[in-house]
C-alpha positions in Angstrom: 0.0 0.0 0.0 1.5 3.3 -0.9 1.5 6.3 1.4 -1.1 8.5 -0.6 -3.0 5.2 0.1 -2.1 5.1 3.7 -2.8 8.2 5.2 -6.3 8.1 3.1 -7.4 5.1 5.1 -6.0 6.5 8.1 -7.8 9.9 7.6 -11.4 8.1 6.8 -11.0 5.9 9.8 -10.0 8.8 11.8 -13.5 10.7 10.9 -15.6 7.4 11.4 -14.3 7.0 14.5 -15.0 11.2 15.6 -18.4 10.6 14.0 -19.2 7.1 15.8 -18.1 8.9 19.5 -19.8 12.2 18.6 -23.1 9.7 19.3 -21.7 9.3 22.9 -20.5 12.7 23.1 -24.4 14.1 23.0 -25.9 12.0 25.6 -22.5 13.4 27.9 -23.6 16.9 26.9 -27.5 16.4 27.3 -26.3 15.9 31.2 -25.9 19.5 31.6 -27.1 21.4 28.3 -30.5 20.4 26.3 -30.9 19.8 22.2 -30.8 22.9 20.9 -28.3 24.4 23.2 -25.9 21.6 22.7 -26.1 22.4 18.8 -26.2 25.7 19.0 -22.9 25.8 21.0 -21.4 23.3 18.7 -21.6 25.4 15.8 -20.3 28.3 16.9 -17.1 26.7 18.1 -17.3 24.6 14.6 -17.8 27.4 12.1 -15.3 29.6 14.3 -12.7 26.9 14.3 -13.4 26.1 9.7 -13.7 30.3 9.0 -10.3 30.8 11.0 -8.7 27.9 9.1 -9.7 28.5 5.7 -8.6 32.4 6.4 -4.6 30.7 7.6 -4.5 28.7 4.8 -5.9 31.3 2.3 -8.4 29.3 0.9 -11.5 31.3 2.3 -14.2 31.4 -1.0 -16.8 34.2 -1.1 -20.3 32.6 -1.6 -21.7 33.9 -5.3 -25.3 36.0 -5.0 -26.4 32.9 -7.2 -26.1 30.4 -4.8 -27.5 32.3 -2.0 -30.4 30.3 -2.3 -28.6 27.1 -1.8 -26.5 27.6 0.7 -29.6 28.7 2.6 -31.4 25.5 1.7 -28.4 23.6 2.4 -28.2 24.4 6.0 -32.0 24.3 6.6 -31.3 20.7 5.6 -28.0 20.4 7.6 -27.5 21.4 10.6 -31.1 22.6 10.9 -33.1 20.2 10.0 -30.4 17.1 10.8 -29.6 18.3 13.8 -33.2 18.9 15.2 -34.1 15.1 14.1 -30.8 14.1 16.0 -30.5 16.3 18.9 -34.2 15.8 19.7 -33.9 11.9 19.0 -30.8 11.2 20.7 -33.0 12.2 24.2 -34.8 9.1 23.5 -32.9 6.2 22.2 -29.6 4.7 23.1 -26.1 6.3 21.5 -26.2 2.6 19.3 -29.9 2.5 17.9 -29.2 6.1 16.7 -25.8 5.2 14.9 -27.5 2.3 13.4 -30.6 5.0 11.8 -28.3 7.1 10.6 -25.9 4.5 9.0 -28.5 3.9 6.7 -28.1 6.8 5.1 -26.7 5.6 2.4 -29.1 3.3 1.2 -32.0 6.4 1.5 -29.2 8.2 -0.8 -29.5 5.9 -3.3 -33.0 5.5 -3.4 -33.9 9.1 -3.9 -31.3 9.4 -6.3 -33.0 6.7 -8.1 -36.3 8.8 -7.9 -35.3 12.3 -8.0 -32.6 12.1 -9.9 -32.9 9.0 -12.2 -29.9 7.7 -11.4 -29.3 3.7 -11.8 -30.4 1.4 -8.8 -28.8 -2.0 -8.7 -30.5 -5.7 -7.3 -27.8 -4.7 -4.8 -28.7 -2.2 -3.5 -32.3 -3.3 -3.0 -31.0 -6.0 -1.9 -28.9 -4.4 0.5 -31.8 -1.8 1.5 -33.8 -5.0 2.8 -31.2 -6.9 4.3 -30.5 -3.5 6.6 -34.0 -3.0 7.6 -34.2 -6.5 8.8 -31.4 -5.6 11.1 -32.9 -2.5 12.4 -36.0 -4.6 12.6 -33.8 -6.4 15.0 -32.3 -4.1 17.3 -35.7 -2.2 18.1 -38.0 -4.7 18.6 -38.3 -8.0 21.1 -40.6 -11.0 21.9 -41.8 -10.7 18.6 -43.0 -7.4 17.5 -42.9 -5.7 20.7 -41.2 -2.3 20.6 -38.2 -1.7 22.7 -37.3 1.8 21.7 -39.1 5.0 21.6 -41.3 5.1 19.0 -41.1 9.0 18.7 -37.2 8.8 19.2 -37.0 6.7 16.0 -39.1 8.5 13.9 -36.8 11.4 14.5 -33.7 9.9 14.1 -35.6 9.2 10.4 -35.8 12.8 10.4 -32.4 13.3 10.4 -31.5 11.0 8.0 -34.0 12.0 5.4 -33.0 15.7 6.0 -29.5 14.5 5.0 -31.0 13.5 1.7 -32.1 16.7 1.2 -28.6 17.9 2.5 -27.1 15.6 -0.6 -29.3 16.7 -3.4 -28.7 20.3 -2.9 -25.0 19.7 -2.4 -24.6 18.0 -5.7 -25.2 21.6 -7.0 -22.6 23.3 -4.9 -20.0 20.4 -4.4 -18.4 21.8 -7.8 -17.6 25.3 -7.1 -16.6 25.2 -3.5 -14.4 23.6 -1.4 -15.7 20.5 1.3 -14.5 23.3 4.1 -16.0 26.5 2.6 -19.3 24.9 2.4 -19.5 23.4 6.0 -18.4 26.6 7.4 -20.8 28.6 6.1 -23.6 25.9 6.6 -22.6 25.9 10.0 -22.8 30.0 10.3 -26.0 30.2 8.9 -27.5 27.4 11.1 -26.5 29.5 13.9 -28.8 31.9 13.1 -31.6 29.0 12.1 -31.2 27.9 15.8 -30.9 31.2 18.1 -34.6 31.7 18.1 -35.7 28.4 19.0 -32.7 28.9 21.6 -34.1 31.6 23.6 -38.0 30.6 23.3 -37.0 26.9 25.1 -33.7 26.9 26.5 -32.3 30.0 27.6 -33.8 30.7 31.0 -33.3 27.1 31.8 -29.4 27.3 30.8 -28.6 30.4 33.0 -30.5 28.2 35.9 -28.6 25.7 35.2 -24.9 24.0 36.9 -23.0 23.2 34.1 -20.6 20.5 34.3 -16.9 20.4 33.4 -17.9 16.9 31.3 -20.6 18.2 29.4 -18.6 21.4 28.6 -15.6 19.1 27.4 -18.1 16.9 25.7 -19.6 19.9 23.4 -15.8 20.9 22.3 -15.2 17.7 21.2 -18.2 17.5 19.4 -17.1 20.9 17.6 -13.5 20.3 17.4 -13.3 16.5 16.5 -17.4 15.8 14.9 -18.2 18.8 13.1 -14.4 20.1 11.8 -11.7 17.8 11.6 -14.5 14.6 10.6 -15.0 16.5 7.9 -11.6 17.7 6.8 -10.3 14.3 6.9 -13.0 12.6 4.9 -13.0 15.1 2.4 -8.9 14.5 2.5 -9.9 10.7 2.1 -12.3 11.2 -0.8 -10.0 12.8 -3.0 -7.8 9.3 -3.0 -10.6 6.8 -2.4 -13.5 7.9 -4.1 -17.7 8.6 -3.2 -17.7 4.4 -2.8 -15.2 3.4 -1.0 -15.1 6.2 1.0 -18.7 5.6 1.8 -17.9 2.2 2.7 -15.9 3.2 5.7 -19.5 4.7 7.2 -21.0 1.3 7.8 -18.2 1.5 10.7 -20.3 4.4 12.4 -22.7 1.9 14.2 -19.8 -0.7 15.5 -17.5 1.7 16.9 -20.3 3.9 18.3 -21.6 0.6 19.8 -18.2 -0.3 21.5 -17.9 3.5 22.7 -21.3 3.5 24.4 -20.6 0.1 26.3 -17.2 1.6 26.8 -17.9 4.6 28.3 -21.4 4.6 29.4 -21.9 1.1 30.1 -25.2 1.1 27.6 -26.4 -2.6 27.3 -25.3 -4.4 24.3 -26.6 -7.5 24.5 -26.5 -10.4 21.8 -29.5 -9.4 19.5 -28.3 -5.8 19.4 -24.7 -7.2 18.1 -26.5 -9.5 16.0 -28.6 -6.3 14.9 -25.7 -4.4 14.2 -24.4 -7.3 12.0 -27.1 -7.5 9.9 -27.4 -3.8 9.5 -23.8 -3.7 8.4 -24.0 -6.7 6.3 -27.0 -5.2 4.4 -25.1 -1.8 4.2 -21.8 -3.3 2.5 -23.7 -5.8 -0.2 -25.6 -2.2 -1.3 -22.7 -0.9 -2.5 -21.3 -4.2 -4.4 -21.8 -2.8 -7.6 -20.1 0.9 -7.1 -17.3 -0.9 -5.5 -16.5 -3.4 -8.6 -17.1 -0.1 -10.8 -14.2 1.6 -9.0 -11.8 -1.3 -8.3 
């Protein structure tokens, strides 16, 4: 394996892995902060942290009055949107579940592609689609079809993931005339401003009240610092050498690691059908992407 080749799968592992304890991260956060706070904080460290690095390296890119629009979109989808799925969810099911929703990504990618966007969909990816489900399937419900896990807490994890969707088609608009880090920090600015109102009419009184913990405060930098900048940086770094599929394979990581983490950490129960939940999920997430993966070998 060459260098170049080396540090790309070093930098892609390096973002799953910020991405998959960002899950664990929250639920340390939500101990002292609530949803929209924790966000809200997070991107004003994040974009702070991408505007002063793009302004070192010289590579800060004005935004053109044409694509006002779309930048604005973009960040209603993500962070707006994403984040209020997420943040709101992640009060309600365990750091694993919601790693697993979100892993499936992906496969939500590829079929609104496929209907928005006409682009090809392969047995194996349908194939792949069902194979996941079953495994989600798996981790939420017990003794047959007996629910185990918020119902509301799911349906917004959906949220997030099918605001991501949105997130992608607009991005395939803009991906072409900016940078990876010019984009994310000024979706990241603007969601500021998307979440400041919601900020003060739930959560401000409530934050000065509260006693904020030295954890939760370390817990919210990391999520700045290591989930919403240098993730990013290094998987765009990856996806230069890799490519959109194998790069995209790395994300079926998200859920394993995240699941580790939370027994790690927080001692969250991960008993033998959640592993064999995760499996399945995983499974279903790498035969999806059979096809793109031959195309690029």
């Amino acid at each position: 394996m060459s260098k170049v080749s080396t540090a790309s799968v070093l930098y892609i592992i390096g973002s799953m892995i910020f991405w998959a304890f960002s899950f664990v991260w929250v639920k340390v956060a939500y101990e002292s902060f609530e949803p929209v706070s924790t966000v809200l904080i997070r991107l004003i460290i994040s974009s702070g942290l991408l505007f002063l690095f793009l302004l070192l390296t010289g590579k800060m890119a004005a935004i053109k009055k044409e694509d006002y629009k779309l930048i604005l979109l973009l960040s209603f989808f993500e962070p707006f949107m994403y984040f209020m799925g997420e943040s709101f969810g992640m009060q309600l099911v365990s750091s694993t579940l919601a790693a697993v929703i979100v892993s499936t990504i992906p496969l939500f990618a590829t079929l609104f592609a496929f209907l928005f966007l006409r682009e090809r969909i392969t047995v194996w990816a349908i194939l792949g689609m069902a194979i996941s489900f079953l495994g989600v399937g798996t981790m939420i419900f017990e003794n047959g079809f007996e629910l185990n896990a918020s119902l509301l807490g799911i349906m917004l994890m959906f949220v997030a993931v099918l605001s991501t969707i949105g997130y992608s088609l607009t991005l395939k608009k803009l991906a072409h005339r900016y940078t990876a880090v010019n984009i994310i920090a000024y979706q990241n600015f603007l969601g500021i401003f998307m979440f400041l109102p919601f900020y003060f009419l739930w959560e401000h009184e409530n934050l000065m009240r509260s006693t904020l913990s030295a954890d939760s405060w370390l817990a919210i930098v990391q999520l700045a610092v290591f989930a919403s900048s240098l993730a990013f940086i290094f998987f765009t770094k990856a996806l230069k050498v890799l490519g959109v599929a194998k790069s995209n394979m790395f994300i079926n990581l998200i859920p394993v690691f995240t699941a580790v983490f939370a027994w790690w950490l927080r001692d969250d129960v991960l008993d033998g059908q959640k592993a064999v939940g995760i499996v399945i999920v995983v499974s279903g997430l790498f035969v999806a992407q059979i096809k793109r993966i031959n195309d690029e070998a």
